[in-house]
VOVO-609882 format. One line per 5 residues: their letters; for each residue x, y, z of C-alpha. Coordinates in Angstrom, 3 decimals. Layout:
a> X/Y/Z  ...
***
This chain:
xxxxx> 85.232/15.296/45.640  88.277/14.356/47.811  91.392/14.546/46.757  93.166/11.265/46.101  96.784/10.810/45.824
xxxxx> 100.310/9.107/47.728  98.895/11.273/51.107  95.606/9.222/50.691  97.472/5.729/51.003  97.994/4.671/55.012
xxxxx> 100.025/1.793/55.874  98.840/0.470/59.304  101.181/-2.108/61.345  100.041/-5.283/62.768  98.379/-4.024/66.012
xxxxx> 96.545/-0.911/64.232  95.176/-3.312/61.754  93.772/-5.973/64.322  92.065/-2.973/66.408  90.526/-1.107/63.741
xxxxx> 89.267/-4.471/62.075  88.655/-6.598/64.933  85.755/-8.577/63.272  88.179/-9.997/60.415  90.430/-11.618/63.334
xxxxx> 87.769/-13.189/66.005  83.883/-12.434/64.330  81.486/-10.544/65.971  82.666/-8.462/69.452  79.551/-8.617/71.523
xxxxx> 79.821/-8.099/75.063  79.405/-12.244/76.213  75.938/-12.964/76.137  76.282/-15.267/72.861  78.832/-18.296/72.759
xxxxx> 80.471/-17.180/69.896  80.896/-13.277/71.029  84.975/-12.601/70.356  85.963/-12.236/74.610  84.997/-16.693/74.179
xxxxx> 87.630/-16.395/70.678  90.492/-14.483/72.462  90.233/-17.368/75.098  89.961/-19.873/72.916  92.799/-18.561/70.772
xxxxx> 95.181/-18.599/73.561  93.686/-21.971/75.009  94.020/-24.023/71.677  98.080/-23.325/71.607  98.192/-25.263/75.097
xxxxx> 95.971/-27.702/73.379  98.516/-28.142/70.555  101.152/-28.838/73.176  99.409/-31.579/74.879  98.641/-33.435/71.277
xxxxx> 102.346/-33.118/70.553  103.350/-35.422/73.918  104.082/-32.188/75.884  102.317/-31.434/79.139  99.162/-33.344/80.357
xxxxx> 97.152/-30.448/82.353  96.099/-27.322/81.676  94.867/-24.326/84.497  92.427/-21.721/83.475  90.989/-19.513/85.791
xxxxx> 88.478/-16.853/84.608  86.499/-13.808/86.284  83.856/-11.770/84.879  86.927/-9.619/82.731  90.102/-11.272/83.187
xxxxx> 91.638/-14.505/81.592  94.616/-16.575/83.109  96.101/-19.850/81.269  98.896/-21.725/82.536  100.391/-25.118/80.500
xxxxx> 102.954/-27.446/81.321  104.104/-27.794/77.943  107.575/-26.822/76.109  107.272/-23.462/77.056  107.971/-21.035/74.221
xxxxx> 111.615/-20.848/73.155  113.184/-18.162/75.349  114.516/-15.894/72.439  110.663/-15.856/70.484  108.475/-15.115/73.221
xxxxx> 108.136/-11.185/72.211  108.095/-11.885/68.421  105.572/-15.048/68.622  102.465/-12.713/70.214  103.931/-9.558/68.651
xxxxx> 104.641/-10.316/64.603  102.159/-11.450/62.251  102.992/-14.630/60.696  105.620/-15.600/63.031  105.016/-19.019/65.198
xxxxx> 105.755/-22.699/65.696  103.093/-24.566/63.289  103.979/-23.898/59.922  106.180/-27.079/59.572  103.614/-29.125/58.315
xxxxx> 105.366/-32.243/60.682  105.723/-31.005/63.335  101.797/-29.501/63.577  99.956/-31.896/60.638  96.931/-31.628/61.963
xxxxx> 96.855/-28.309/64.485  94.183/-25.381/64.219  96.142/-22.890/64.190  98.413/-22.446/61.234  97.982/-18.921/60.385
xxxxx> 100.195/-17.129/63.198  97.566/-14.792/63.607  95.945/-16.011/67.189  97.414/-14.487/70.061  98.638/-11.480/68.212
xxxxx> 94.795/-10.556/68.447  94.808/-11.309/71.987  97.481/-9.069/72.236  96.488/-6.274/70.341  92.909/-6.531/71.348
xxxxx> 93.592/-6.490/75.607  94.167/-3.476/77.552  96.598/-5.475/79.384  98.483/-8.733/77.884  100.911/-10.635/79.721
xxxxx> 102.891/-13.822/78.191  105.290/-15.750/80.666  107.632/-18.670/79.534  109.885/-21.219/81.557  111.933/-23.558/79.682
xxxxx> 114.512/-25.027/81.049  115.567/-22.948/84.149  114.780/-19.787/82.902  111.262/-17.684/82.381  110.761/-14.590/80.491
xxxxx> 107.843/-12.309/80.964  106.582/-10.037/78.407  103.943/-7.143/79.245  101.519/-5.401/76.898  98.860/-2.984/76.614
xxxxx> 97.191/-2.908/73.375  99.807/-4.488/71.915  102.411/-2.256/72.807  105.694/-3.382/74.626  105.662/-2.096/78.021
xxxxx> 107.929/-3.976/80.204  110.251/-7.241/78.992  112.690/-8.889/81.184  114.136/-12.865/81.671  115.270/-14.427/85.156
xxxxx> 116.037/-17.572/86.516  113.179/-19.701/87.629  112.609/-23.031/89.595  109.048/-23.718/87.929  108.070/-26.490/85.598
xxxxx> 107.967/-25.883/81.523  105.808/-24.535/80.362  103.988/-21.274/78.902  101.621/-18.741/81.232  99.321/-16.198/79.359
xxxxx> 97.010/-13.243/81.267  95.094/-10.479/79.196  91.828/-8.504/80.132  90.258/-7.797/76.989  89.947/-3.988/75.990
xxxxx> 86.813/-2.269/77.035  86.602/0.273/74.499  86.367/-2.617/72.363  84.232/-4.907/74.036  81.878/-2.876/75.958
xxxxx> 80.173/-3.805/79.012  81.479/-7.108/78.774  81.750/-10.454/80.863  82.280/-13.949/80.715  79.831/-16.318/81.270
xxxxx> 81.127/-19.397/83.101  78.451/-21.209/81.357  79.861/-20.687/77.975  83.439/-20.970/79.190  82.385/-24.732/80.866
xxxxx> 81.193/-25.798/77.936  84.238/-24.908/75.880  86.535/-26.627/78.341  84.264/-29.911/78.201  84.773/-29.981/74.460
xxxxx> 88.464/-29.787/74.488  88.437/-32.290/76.991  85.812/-35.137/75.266  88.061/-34.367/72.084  91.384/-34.780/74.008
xxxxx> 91.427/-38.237/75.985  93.731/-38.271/79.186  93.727/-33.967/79.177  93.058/-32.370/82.542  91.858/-28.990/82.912
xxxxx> 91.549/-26.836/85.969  88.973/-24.613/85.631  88.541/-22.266/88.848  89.113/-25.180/90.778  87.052/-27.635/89.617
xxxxx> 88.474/-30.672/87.552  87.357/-31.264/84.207  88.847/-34.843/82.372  87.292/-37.447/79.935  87.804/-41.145/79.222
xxxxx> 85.234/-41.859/76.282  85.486/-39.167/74.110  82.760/-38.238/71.811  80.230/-40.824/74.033  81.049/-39.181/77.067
xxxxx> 79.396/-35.402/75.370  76.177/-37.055/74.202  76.089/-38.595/77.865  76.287/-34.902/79.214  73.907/-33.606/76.773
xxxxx> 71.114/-36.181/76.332  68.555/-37.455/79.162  69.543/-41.334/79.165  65.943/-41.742/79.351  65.475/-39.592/76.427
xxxxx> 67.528/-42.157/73.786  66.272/-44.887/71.415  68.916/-47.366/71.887  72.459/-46.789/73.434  75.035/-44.503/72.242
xxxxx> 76.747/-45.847/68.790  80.687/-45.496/69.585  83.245/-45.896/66.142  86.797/-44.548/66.274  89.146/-44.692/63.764
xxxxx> 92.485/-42.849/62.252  91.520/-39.200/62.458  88.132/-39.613/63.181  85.386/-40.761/65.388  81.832/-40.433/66.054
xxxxx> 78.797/-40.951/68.490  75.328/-41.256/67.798  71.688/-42.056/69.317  68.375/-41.289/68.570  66.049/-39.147/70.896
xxxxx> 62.826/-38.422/71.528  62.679/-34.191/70.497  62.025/-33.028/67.252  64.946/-31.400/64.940  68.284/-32.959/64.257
xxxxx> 71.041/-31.749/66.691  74.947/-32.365/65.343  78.375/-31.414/67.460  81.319/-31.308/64.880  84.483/-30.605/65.287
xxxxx> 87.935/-30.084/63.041  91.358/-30.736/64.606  89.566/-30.062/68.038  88.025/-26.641/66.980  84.317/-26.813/67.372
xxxxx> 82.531/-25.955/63.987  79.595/-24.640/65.000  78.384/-23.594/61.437  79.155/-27.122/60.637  81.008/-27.366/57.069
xxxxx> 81.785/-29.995/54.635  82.053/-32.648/57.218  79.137/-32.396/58.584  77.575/-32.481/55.418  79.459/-35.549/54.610
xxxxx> 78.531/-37.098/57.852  74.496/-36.399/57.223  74.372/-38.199/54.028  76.963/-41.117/55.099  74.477/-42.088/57.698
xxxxx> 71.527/-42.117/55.307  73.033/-44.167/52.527  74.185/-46.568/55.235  70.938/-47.090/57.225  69.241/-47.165/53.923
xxxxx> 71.119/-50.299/52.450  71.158/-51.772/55.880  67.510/-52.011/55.621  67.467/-52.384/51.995  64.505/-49.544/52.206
xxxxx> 64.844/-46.379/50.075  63.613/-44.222/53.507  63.019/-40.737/53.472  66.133/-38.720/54.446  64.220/-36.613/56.944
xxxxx> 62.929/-39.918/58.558  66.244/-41.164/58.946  67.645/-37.948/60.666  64.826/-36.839/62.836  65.341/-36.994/66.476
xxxxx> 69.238/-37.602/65.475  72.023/-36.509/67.943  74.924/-37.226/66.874  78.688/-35.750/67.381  81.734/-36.041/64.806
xxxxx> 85.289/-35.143/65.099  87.720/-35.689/62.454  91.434/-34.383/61.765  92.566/-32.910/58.549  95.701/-31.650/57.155
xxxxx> 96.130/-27.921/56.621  92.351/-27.205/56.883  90.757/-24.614/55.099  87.663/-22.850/57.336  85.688/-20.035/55.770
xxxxx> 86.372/-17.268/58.283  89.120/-16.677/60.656  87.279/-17.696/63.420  87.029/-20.802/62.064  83.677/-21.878/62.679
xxxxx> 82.592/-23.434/59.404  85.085/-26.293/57.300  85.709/-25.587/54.159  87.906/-28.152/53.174  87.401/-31.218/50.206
xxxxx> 90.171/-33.361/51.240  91.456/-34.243/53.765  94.728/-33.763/52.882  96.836/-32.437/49.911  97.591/-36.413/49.275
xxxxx> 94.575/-37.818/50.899  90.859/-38.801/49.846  87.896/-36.252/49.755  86.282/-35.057/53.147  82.803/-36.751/51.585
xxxxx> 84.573/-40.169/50.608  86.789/-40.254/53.810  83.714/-39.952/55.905  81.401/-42.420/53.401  83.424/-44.847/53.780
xxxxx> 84.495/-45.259/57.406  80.382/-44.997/58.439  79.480/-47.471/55.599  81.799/-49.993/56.989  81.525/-49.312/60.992
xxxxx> 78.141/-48.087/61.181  76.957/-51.198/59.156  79.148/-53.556/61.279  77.604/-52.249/64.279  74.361/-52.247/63.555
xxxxx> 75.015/-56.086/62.354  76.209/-56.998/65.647  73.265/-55.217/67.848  70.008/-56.408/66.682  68.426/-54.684/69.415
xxxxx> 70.117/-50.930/68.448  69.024/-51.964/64.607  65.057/-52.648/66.205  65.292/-49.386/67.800  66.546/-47.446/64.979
xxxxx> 63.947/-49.037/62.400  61.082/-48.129/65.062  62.398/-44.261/65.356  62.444/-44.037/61.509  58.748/-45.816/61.032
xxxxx> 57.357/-42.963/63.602  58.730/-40.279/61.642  57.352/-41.485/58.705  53.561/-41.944/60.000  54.352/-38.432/61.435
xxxxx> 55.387/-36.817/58.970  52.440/-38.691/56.555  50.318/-37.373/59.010  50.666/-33.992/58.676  51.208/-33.780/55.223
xxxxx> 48.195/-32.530/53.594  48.157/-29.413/56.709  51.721/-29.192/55.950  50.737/-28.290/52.375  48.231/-26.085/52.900
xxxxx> 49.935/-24.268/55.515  53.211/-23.988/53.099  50.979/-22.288/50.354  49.575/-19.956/53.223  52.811/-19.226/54.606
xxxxx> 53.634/-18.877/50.721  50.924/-16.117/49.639  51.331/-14.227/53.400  54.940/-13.562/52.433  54.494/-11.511/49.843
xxxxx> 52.575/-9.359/52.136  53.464/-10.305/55.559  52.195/-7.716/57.784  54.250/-9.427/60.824  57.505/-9.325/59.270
xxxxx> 59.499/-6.202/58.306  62.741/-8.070/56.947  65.830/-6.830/56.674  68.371/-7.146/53.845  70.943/-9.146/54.967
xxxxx> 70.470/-12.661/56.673  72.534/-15.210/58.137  72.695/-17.457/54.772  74.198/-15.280/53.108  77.888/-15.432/52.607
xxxxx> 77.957/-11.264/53.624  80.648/-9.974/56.669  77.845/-9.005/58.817  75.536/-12.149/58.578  76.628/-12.708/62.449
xxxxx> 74.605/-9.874/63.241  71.665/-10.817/61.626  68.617/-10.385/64.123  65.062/-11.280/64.185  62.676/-9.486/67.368
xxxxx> 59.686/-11.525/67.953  57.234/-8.730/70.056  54.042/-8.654/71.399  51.558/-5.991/69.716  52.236/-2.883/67.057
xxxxx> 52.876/-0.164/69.575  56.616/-2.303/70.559  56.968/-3.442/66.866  56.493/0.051/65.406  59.276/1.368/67.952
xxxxx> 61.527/-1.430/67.498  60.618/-0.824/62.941  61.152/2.629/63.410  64.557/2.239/65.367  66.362/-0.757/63.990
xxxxx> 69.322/-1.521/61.504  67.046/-2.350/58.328  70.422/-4.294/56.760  70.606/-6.679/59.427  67.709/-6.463/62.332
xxxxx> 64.295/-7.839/61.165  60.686/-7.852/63.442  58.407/-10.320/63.766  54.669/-8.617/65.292  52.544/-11.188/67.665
xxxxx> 48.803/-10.613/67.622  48.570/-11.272/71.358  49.848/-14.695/73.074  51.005/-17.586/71.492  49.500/-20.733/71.908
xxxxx> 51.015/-23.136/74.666  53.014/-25.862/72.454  53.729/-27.799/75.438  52.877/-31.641/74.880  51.690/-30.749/71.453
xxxxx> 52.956/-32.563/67.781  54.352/-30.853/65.443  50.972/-30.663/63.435  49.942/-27.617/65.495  52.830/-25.776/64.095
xxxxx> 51.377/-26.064/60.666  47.946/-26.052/61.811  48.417/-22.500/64.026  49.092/-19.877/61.466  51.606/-17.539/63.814
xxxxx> 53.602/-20.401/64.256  53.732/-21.738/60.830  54.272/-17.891/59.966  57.338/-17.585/62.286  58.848/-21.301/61.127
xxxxx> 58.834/-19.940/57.534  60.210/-16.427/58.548  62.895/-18.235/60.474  63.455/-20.623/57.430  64.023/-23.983/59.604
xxxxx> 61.456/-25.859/58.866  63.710/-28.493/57.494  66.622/-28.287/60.020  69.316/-24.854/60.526  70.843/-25.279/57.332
xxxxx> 68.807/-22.174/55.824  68.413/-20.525/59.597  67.571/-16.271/58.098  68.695/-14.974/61.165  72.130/-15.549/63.782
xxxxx> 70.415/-14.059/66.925  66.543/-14.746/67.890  65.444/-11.801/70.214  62.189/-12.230/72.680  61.491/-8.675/73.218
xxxxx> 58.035/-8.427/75.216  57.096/-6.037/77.971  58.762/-6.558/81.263  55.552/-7.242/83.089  52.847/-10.311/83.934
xxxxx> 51.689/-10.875/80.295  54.776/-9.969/78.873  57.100/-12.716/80.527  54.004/-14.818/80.007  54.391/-14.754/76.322
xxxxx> 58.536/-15.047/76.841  57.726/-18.182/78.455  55.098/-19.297/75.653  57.513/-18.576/73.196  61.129/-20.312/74.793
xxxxx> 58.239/-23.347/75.382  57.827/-23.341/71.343  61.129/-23.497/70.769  62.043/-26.102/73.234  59.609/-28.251/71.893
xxxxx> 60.039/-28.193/68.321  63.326/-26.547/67.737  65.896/-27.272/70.695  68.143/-27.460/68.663  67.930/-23.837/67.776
xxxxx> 67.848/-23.067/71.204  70.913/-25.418/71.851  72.896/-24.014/69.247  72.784/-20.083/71.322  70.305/-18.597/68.640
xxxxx> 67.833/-17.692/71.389  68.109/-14.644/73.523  65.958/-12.285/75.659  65.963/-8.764/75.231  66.955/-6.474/77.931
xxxxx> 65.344/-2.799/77.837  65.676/-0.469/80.722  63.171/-0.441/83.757  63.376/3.345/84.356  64.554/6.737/82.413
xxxxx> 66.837/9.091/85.095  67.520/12.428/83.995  69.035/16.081/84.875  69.445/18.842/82.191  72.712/18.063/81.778
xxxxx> 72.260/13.933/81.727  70.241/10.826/80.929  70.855/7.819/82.681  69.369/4.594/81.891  68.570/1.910/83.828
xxxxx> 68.109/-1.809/84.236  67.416/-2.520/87.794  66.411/-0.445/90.649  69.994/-0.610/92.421  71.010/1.093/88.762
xxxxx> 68.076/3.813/89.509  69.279/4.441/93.012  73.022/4.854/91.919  71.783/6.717/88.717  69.565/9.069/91.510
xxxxx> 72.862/9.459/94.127  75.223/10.376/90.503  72.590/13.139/89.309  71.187/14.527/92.580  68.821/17.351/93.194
xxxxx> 66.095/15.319/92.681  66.349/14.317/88.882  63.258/13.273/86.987  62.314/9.357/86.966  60.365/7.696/84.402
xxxxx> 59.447/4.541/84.910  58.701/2.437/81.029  56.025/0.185/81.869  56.092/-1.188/78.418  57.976/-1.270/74.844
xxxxx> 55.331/0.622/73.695  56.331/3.405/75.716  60.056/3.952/74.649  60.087/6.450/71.869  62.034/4.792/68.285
xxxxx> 64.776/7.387/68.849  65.093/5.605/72.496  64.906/2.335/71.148  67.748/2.488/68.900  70.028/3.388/71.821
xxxxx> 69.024/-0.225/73.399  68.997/-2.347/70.085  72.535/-1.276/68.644  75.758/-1.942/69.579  75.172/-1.505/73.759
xxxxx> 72.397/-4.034/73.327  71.936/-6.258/76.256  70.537/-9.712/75.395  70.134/-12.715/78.397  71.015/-16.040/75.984
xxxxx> 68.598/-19.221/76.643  70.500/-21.569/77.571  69.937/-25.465/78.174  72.543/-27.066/80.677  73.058/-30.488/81.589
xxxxx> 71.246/-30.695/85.408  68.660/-29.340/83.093  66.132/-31.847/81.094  63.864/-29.727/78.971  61.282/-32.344/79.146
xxxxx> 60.583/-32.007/83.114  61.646/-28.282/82.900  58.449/-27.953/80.565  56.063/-30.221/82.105  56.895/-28.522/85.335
xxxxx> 56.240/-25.070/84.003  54.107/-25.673/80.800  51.731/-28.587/81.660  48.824/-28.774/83.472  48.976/-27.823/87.098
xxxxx> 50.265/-30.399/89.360  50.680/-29.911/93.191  54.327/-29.279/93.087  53.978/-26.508/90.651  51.122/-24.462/92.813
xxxxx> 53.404/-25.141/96.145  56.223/-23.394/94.462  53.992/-20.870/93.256  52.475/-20.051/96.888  56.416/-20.143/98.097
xxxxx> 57.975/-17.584/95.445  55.140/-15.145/94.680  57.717/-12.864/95.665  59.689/-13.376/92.999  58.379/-11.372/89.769
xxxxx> 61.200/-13.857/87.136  61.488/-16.920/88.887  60.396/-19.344/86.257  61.843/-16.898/83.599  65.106/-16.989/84.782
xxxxx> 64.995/-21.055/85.226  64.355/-20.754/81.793  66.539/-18.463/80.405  69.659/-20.277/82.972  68.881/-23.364/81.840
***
């Protein structure tokens, strides 16, 4: 045994802390292939104190320019007073919003923000003018390096650079399409806010309508968007025409992704409302289905459930004010009713949605049982999943790295088994490939037993409330039949669960191409302009191996690609995007268009795959 004594106690300062404990500050680190990867919190950390300026009356425009590794955010604010601009991103619990006035309703409140920026870039620069003066501030790893003040002609305001540390966050970049859709929220939840992103304008007039515009097909909803604002909160809705329930909340501007008392609050407002509008006692389910609906509501002094503040924890909303769940209850009993009062033809629409669901979901009930017990007795024995021990649900500090690999035969499972983290990284074994879900109902998931196998080892059968795993992992061969079943599988999920696919749980694994070696060094590579460098680095004529399949990596291999180096390409669905064409297109039967492209690109081994995976 160790000794333990006074020399055994270490007191660490503010920086040491942040970088040896990054994930208690900003969540997982990943290297930018997930939205919620910490480079996406450090901007957003530094981002929402410009946002806090513009909500108190100060500055109307924010720039933000971003590269592949470096961050630049200029506001025309107050500019931070001239005397605090060390201490503010330098000294834990130091900073402007703990006057409950002056910031009521502002993220932020802890102090704790841009000190992680700080601590957690290689190089951290912090720049204020205020009133004919600037002083600039330079850091590495949150270490002073360089501090001076000079006269200056520019507008107030506060300027903020930092390229996040890569011994932190390795092989890391930003995606722009991840950053874009950050900046659209701030602006839908920010009327009259302009932000310059890399040179393109980004401003909203509608709020709340204007992101259900961006993210539904118009020709996709039931009836026209349902538009209700009120004191500290307001909220868009529609019904579409995919399966699953898909909700965008939000909490003094900061996007909950995990959702949170709200949310929860919001869900059961709107089916106690539509149910005594009807004066029908409808089945919850029938009520949500198809649902898309955003929510945004301001609350004093929140309380989230992590630092990266991603879930709401809160049951008032306010220490004087009503409960989150009555708050909410209320204002969608009286404006929800009212509306759907005044449009008969919304109220038609809705009714119609709901009566589909419910012959749907009558439908499919007796499969739906049978394939529950199935799914029941297979997993107590269920040869195609080797779980792991933690999952996503559970209130553990590494449910963000929860995992599940969906492959294609034993010989990739069994390396992928042998090699993984059994606490958090799961496998899911297909017998061969999946059946083509395009234009199916949802009956086939219940009636195909892989599928209904999969639903019930992904736990979202009824919505992502109970979601077992953070990160869904394709990992098939990178060859003909391989991207074949990618593209069988991302077509599942588009057409019964977009909204897992929406949310960023879907990603792609990336394993190497080819295996370049010396005696001295392996080199690993992902491309053939990697093998050629790898070839030039090692010389004298190193040995190549070329993997032609999973199958072939040895487990001790494997766990080199599936740990903290792994490379994963999210799925992603954009606007220009509608997943209904994108799928008849690809999925459905062959149409003219589709062989023409076909003739045009068989050149190009990923095309469709990458569509996909970009959209």
């Amino acid at each position: 045994m160790t000794n333990y004594n006074e020399d055994s106690i270490r007191s660490l300062d503010w920086k040491e802390h942040i970088r040896l404990r990054p994930g208690m500050y900003i969540g997982k680190l990943g290297d930018g292939s997930a939205y919620d990867d910490g480079i996406y919190v450090l901007l957003k950390e530094v981002v929402d104190n410009s946002i806090d300026e513009f909500v108190m009356g100060a500055g109307k425009t924010i720039d933000i320019n971003v590269t592949e590794s470096k961050v630049a955010v200029r506001d025309y604010g107050r500019g931070i007073p001239i005397g605090s601009v060390v201490d503010v991103v330098s000294k834990i619990n130091t900073g402007g919003k703990y006057d409950s006035k002056a910031f009521q309703k502002s993220v932020g409140l802890n102090g704790v923000g841009t000190k992680a920026v700080n601590a957690l870039s290689n190089a951290f620069t912090v720049q204020s003018y205020r009133a004919g003066k600037t002083r600039i501030a330079e850091f590495s790893k949150g270490e002073l390096l360089n501090d001076h003040e000079k006269e200056t002609s520019q507008r107030n305001g506060t300027a903020v650079v930092f390229h996040p540390d890569e011994s932190i966050f390795k092989n890391y970049k930003y995606r722009m399409e991840f950053v874009e859709n950050m900046i659209w929220n701030y602006v839908f939840l920010n009327s009259g806010l302009t932000i310059n992103f890399n040179g393109t304008k980004f401003h909203s007039e509608h709020g709340l309508k204007d992101l259900l515009e961006r993210t539904v097909e118009p020709e996709g909803m039931r009836y026209p968007i349902v538009h209700l604002k009120g004191e500290d909160i307001e909220v868009a809705l529609t019904h579409g025409q995919a399966y699953g329930e898909e909700y965008y909340s939000f909490v003094n501007g900061q996007h909950t992704t995990q959702g949170g008392t709200h949310q929860a609050a919001f869900r059961e407002a709107i089916v106690k409302t539509v149910r005594e509008f009807y004066k029908k006692d409808f089945d919850a389910a029938d009520i949500r289905a198809s649902i898309i609906a955003a929510i945004a509501i301001k609350v004093q002094e929140p309380v989230f459930e992590s630092q990266t503040k991603t879930k709401l924890g809160s049951q008032s909303i306010g220490p004087e004010g009503p409960t989150v769940r009555t708050f909410i209850n209320d204002f969608i009993k009286k404006y929800l009713d009212d509306y759907l009062h005044r449009n008969q033809q919304a109220a038609d629409a809705l009714l119609k949605r709901i009566l589909q669901s419910e012959r749907e979901r009558k439908d499919i009930a007796g499969i739906k049982k049978l394939a529950n017990e199935r799914a029941k007795k297979a997993s107590v024995h269920n040869r195609k999943l080797r779980d792991c021990k933690i999952h996503y649900d559970d209130k553990h500090e590494r449910n963000q790295e929860t995992t599940l690999f969906i492959t294609e035969g034993d010989s990739a499972s069994g390396s992928i088994t042998k090699s993984r983290d059994v606490q958090t990284q799961a496998v899911f074994s297909l017998k061969g490939k999946p059946l083509n879900a395009y234009g199916l109902t949802k009956k086939v998931v219940y009636e195909n037993e892989e599928f209904n196998l999969l639903q019930h080892a992904l736990n979202i059968e009824d919505g992502l409330d109970g979601l077992r795993y953070n990160n869904i992992v394709i990992a098939t061969d990178a060859d003909v039949d391989g991207m074949h079943i990618r593209l069988l599988l991302m077509t599942f999920f588009l057409q019964f669960f977009p909204d897992l696919v929406k949310a960023g749980h879907v990603s792609i694994l990336q394993t190497p191409l080819f295996r370049v070696r010396n005696k001295k060094e392996t080199i690993y590579c992902y491309s053939d302009e990697e093998r050629v460098a790898a070839i030039a680095k090692l010389g004298n004529k190193p040995e190549i191996t070329r993997f032609k399949g999973l199958g072939e990596i040895s487990p001790e291999e494997f766990g080199l690609f599936i740990g903290a180096d792994m490379r994963l390409d999210p799925v992603m669905l954009m606007k220009e995007n509608k997943v209904g064409e994108l799928l008849s297109y690809y999925m459905g039967k062959n149409t003219p268009d589709r062989q023409k492209h076909i003739v045009n690109n068989l050149h190009v081994e990923l095309d469709v795959e990458e569509e996909l995976i970009g959209a």
